[in-house]
N, C-alpha and C positions, 0 to 999 in steps of 0.2 A: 609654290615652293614652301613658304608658311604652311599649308594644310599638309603637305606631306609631312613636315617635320613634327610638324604638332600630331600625326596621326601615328607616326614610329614607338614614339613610346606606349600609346596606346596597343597597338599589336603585339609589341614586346610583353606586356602585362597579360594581355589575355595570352599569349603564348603560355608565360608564367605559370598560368593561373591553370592551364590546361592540364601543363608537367602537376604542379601541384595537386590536382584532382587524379590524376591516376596514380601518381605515388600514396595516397590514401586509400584508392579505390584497393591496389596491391594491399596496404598495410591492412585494411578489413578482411582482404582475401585470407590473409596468412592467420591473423584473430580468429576468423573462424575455424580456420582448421583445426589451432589452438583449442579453442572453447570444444570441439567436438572429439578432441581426443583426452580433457580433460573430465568433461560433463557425459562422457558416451552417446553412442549413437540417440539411442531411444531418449532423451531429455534436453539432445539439442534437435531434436527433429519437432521435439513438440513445443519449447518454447521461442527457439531462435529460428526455426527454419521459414519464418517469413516478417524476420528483422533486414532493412535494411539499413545503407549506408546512402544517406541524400547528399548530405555535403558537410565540410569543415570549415568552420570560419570563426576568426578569431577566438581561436583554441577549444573551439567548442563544438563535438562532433556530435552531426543534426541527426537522428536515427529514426526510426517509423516503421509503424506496425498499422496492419490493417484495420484490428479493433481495439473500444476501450480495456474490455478485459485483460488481453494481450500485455498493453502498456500500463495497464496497474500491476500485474502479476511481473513484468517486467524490471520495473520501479521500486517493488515492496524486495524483490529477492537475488537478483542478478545485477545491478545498476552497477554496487561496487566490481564484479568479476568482470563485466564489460570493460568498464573503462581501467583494469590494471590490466587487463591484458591487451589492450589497444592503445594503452599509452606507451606500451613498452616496443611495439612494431611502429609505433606515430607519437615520435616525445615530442610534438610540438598539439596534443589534448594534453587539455588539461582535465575537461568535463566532459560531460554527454547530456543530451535532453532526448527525449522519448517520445514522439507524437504521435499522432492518429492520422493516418492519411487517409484522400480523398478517393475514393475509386477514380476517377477521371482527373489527373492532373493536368494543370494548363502546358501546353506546348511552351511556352517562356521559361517554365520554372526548372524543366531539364537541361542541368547543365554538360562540359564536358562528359563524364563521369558517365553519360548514358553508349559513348563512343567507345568506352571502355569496358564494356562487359567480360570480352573476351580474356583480361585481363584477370577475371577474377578465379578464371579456373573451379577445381572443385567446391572450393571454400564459399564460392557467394552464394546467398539465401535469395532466390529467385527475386522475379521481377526487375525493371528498370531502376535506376539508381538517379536521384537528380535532388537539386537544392530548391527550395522553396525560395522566392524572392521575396528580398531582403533580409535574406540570414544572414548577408556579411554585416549589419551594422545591430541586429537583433530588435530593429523596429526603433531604435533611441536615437542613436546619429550615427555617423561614419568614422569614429575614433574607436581606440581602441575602449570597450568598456571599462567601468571603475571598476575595484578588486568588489564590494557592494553587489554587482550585477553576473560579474564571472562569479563569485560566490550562490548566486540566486540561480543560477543557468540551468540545474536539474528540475525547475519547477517547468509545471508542462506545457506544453507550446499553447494547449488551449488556452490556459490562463494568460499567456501571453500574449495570447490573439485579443481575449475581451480586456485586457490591459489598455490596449491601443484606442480600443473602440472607445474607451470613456472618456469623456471630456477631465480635464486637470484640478476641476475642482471638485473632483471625486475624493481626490486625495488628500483634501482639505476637511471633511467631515469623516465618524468614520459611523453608519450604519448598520444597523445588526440587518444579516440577511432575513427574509420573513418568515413567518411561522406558519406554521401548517391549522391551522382551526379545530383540525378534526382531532391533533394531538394534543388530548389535555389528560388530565390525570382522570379524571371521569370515563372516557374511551379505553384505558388501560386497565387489560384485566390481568391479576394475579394468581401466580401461581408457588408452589417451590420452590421450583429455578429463579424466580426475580422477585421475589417475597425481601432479601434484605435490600436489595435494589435498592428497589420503589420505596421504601421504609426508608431510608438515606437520603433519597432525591423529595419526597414530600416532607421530612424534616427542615430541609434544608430549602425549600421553596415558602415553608409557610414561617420560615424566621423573621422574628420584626426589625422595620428599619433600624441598623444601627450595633442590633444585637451581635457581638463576636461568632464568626462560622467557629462548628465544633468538629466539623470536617472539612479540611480545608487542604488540599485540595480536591475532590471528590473524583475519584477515576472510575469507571464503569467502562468492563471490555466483556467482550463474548463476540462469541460467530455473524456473520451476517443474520439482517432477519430478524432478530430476536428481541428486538424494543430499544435500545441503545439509544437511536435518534427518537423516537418517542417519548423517553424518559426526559431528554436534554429539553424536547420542547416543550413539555409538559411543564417544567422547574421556568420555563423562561414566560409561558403562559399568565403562571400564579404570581411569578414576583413582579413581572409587569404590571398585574392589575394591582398588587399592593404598595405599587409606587414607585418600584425603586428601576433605577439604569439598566438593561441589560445588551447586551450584546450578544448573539449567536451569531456564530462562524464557522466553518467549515475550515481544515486542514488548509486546505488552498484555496479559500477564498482570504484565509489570512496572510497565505504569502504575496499574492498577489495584489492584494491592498496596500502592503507595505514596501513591495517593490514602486508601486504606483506613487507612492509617497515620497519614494527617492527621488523617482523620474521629476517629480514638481519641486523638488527641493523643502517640502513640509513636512519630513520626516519626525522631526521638533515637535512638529501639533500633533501630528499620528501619536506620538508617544503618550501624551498629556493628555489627548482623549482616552486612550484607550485605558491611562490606569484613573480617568477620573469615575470609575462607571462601579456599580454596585454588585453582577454579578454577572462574570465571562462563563461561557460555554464554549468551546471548543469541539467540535465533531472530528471525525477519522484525523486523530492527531499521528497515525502511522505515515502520513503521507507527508508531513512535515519535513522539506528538504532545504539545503542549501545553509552554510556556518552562519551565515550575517544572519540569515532569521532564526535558525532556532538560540543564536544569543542573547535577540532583539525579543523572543518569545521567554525567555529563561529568564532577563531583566524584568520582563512585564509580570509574571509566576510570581517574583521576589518580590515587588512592586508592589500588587495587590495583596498579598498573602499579609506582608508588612502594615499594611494600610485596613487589615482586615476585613477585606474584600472577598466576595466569594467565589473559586473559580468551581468548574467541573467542568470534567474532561472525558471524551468517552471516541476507545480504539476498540481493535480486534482482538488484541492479545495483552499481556501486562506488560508493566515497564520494562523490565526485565527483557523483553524480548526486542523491544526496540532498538536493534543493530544501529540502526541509521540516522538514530535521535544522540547526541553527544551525552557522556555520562553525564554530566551535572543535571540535564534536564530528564535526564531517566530519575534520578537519582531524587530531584523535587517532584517529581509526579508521584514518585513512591511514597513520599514521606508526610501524603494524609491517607486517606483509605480509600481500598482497593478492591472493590467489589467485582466478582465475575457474576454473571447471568448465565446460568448453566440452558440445556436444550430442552425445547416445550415439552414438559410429561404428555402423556394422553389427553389427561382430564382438562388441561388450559389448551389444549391444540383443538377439543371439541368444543370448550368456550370461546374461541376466536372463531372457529369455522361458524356457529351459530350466530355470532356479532354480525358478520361477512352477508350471510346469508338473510340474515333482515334488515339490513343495509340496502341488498339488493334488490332486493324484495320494496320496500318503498317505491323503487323507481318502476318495476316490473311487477305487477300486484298479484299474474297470473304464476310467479315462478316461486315453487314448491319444492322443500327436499324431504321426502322421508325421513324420519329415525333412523332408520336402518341403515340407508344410505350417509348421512350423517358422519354414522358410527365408523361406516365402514373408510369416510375418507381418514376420517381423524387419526384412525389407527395404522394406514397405509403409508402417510407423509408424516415422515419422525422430523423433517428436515426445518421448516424454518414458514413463518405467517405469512413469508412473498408468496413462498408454495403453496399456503390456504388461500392468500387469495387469488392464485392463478387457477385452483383448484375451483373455488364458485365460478369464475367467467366462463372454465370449461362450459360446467353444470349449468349456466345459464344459458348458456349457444345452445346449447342441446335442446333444453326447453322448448325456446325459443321461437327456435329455426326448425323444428323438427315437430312441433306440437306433442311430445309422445310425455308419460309418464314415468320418471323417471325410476328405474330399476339398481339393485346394485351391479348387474351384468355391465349397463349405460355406463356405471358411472366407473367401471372399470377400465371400459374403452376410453372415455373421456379423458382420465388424467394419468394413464399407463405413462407418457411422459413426466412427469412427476415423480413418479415411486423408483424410487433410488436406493440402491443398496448402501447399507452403515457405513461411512467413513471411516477407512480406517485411525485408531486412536494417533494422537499426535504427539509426536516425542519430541521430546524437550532436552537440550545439553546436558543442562542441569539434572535431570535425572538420568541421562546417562554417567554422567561422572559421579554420581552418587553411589548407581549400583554396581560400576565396574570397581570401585574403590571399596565398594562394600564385598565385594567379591574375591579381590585379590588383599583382602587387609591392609590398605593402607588408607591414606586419609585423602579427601577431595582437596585441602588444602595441598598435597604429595603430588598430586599430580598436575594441578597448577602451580607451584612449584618449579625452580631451576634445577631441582635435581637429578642428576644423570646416573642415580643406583639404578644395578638390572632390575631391583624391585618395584620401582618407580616409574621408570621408561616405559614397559613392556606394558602396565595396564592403561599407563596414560596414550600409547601408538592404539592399542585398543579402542580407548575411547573415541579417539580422534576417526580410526576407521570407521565404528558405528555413526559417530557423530555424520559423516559422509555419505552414507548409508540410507539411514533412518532419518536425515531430515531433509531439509532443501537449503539450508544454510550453505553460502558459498564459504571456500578454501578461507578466503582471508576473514569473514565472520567467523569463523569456527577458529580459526586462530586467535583472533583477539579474546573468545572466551577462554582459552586455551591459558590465561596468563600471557596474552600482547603476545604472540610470537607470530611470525611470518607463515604465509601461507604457503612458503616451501617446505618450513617445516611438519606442516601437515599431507603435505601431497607425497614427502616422504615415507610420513607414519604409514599413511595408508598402502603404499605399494608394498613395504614393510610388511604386514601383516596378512594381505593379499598371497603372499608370497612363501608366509610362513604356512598359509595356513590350509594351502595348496600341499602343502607336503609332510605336513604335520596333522595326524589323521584327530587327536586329542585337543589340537589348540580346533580345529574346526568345529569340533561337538563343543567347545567350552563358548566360542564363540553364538552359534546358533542357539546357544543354550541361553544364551544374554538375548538375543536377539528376539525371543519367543516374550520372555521377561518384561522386556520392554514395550514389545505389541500389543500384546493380551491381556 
C-alpha cells in the first residue's frame, strides 16, 4: 500500500512531464513556421533545417545541430531571433543553448518528445527530438539555477561538458591555456595587410616590465585564417620569456572557467587572479556570451586597463559589430586601438606557401614543388593560410603516394576544392545608413532619430529594408542599430517598401540603384 502511494505521485509527474514535452515540442513547431515565413524559404532551409528541439528544462531550451560550424554560425547570428520567437509560443524560456550532437544518441537520453513527432507537423527540422540526461538540473544540482548560471546558459554545452569533467580545484587557479611553439614572431611573415598589425603587437610584446601600455586595449579583427591567433601567441611568447604574467584564453575557455569558479564558490580568487597578471589576451571574443560574464569581463577590462596592465583582444569583426557583446564592453574595446588585418596580397600568400612547403619538406626530403607550380597555387587561393596549408598536404599526397613529378595540370586537380570564387563584399549598417542618408538628404543622425517626417521615414524604411537584405543581421539586431526600436518596427519597414516597390516602377530603380552601391 505505501509503494503504491508513494508511486502515484511519481506517475503523476512523469505524466506532467510528458504533457509538458509536447506542449514545447507544438510551441517549436509553431517557431518554426514563424522563423520560415520570416527568414524565407531559402535561409531557413540552410541554417535551421537541421536545428532541433531536445528538451526544456528549467527555462532553458536545449537545441542541437549536427556540426560545429552550424552552432557557431548559429550562435554568432540567429541565437537572439530564436529565442524571441520561441519565447513568445513558450514564455516559460527564458534562454537557449546550442550544441553539437552525437550521431548515435544513447537510448535513455530520448525523452517523451520522441512520441511526439507527429505533433510537429510541417514546422519540425527533421530527425528525433530528445533531451540529453541531466539537463533538468544542468550538471550543478536539482534546484532551480542561480540567476549567475541561467545568465551563463548560452555558453555551449561542450564547455559545459569539460566544466564537469574537471576537478574543483581547477577553479581555484586560473591558467593560461598553452601556446603553440611554432607561433612566435619569427614564424610570422609580413605583409601589407598586417604590416600595422604586427607593428602593434611587437611593440607591445617587447615593452619593459612596468613600462605604462600605449595601446591599451589592443583589438585586432580580420576574417578567419589570417594570423589573429598567431599574433596573440606570438605577444604571449615574448612577454613570457621577459618575465612578466600572462594569460591566454579563448572566448570560451574564459567563460567556462568563470562559470567553473561560481560552481566552487571561488569566484573571489578567480577575480584577483585574473587582474593580478601583467598581460591578458583574449582570442574569438565574438563568442563571449551570457550578462554575468561579459560584466565580470568588462570589470576585469577596467581593472587592468586602471592598474595598467596590458590586455589584447582579437575577433572577426570590430566592436562596433558586436551585437551580442553589451554596449559598455563594445564601447571599452573601442577605446584603445583597432587594427584590422586585411586579406593575404599574392606576394605574402607565396611567402607562406614557401614557409609551408619547407616545413614539409624536412619531414619528407623527396617532396618538391616547382616555381611554377608555386606560383600558380598562390595566385588561385585569394582565401586565407588554412587553404595554403591544406593546399601543401594536397601537393604532398600526390607526391607521395603517386611518385609522379609534380606539374601545374596536378596540382590543378589536387586543390580544385580550394579555389573558391570572391566573397561577395560585406555590408555593414553603418554604411547603409550613411549612403541612403546621403542619398535622400538627410542626416544618419535623422534616421536614427524619433522622427516621423515623410522625409525621414521613407529613407530610414529604406534603410531598414536593405539592412534585411544585404546583411544577415536578425529583425531585432537591426532594430537596435536602428535607434533601440522594436523589431516590429522593422518587419514593418520592410513589408513597407517591399510593397511600394512592387508598384512603384522609379522607387525600384532608386532602390537597386543603392543596392549595386553598396555591393561593388
Amino acid at each position: 500500500m505505501m509503494n503504491s502511494r508513494a508511486s502515484a505521485p511519481r506517475l503523476e509527474a512523469a505524466l506532467t512531464q510528458t504533457d509538458d514535452d509536447k506542449g514545447h515540442a507544438e510551441a517549436w513547431s509553431r517557431s518554426c513556421r514563424r522563423l520560415r515565413a520570416e527568414l524565407g524559404e531559402d535561409v531557413f532551409n540552410s541554417w535551421f533545417g537541421r536545428l532541433e528541439l531536445d528538451s526544456v528544462r528549467d527555462g532553458v531550451a536545449h537545441l542541437s545541430v549536427p556540426t560545429r560550424f552550424l552552432k557557431s554560425w548559429i550562435q554568432s547570428h540567429y541565437t537572439d531571433k530564436i529565442l524571441a520567437t520561441l519565447s513568445v509560443e513558450a514564455p516559460d524560456v527564458a534562454a537557449i543553448l546550442v550544441d553539437v550532437r552525437s550521431s548515435a544518441r544513447p537510448a535513455q537520453a530520448r525523452s517523451s518528445l520522441v512520441d511526439n513527432r507527429s505533433a510537429l507537423g510541417s514546422g519540425y527540422l527533421g530527425g528525433t527530438v530528445g533531451g540529453a540526461p541531466g539537463a533538468a538540473s544542468g550538471g550543478f544540482s536539482n534546484e532551480r539555477p542561480s540567476p549567475h548560471f541561467e545568465e551563463a546558459s548560452r555558453i555551449s554545452a561542450d564547455s559545459v561538458r569539460q566544466l564537469r569533467a574537471q576537478p574543483a580545484s581547477d577553479a581555484d587557479g586560473l591558467s593560461s591555456s598553452p601556446l603553440d611553439r611554432r607561433l612566435t614572431f619569427s614564424t610570422f611573415l609580413v605583409g601589407k595587410s598586417n604590416q600595422l598589425a604586427h607593428a602593434a603587437a611587437q611593440r607591445i610584446a617587447s615593452a619593459a616590465p612596468g613600462e605604462a601600455p600605449i595601446y591599451n586595449p589592443l583589438y585586432i579583427h580580420s576574417a578567419v585564417g589570417l594570423g589573429k591567433t598567431h599574433l596573440l601567441q606570438a605577444i604571449g611568447h615574448t612577454a613570457s620569456e621577459a618575465g612578466k604574467r600572462v594569460i591566454y584564453l579563448t572566448a570560451e575557455k574564459f567563460m567556462y572557467r568563470f562559470v567553473c569558479a561560481l560552481k566552487a564558490q571561488t569566484s573571489i580568487a578567480f577575480k584577483e587572479k585574473l587582474r593580478g597578471i601583467d598581460v591578458l589576451l583574449i582570442d574569438d571574443v565574438q563568442f563571449l556570451q551570457g550578462k554575468s560574464i561579459q560584466q565580470e569581463f568588462c570589470h576585469t577590462l577596467n581593472a587592468l586597463i586602471d592598474a595598467g596592465r596590458q590586455i589584447v583582444v582579437a575577433a572577426d569583426r570590430p566592436p562596433s559589430d558586436l551585437e551580442s557583446l553589451e554596449e559598455r564592453v563594445r564601447s571599452r574595446l573601442a577605446g584603445g586601438l583597432c587594427v584590422e588585418m586585411g586579406g593575404l596580397d599574392e606576394a605574402l600568400r607565396l611567402k607562406i606557401l614557401e614557409m609551408r612547403i619547407a616545413a614539409a619538406r624536412a619531414s619528407q626530403p623527396g617532396f618538391d614543388v616547382p616555381a611554377p607550380v608555386a606560383a600558380y597555387v598562390a595566385r588561385v587561393i585569394e582565401t586565407n593560410g588554412r587553404d595554403l596549408d591544406g593546399a601543401v598536404s594536397r601537393l604532398l599526397a600526390r607526391v607521395t603516394l603517386t611518385g609522379a613529378a609534380l606539374t601545374v595540370e596536378m596540382a590543378e586537380d589536387a586543390i580544385r576544392d580550394l579555389v573558391r570564387t570572391r566573397e561577395p563584399k560585406r555590408v555593414k549598417i553603418e554604411d547603409i545608413q550613411k549612403l541612403v542618408a546621403n542619398h535622400y538628404n538627410v542626416s544618419r543622425a535623422d534616421i536614427l532619430s524619433s522622427r516621423r517626417t515623410a522625409t525621414v521615414v521613407r529613407p530610414r524604411q529604406i534603410a531598414m529594408y536593405l539592412s534585411k537584405i544585404l546583411t544577415l543581421r536578425s529583425l531585432p539586431e537591426i532594430g537596435r542599430r536602428f535607434g533601440g526600436r522594436d523589431h516590429t518596427t522593422v518587419l514593418h519597414a520592410v513589408r513597407k517598401i517591399e510593397g511600394l516597390a512592387g508598384k512603384d516602377g522609379s522607387l525600384s530603380e532608386e532602390i537597386e540603384l543603392l543596392k549595386r552601391m553598396l555591393v561593388e
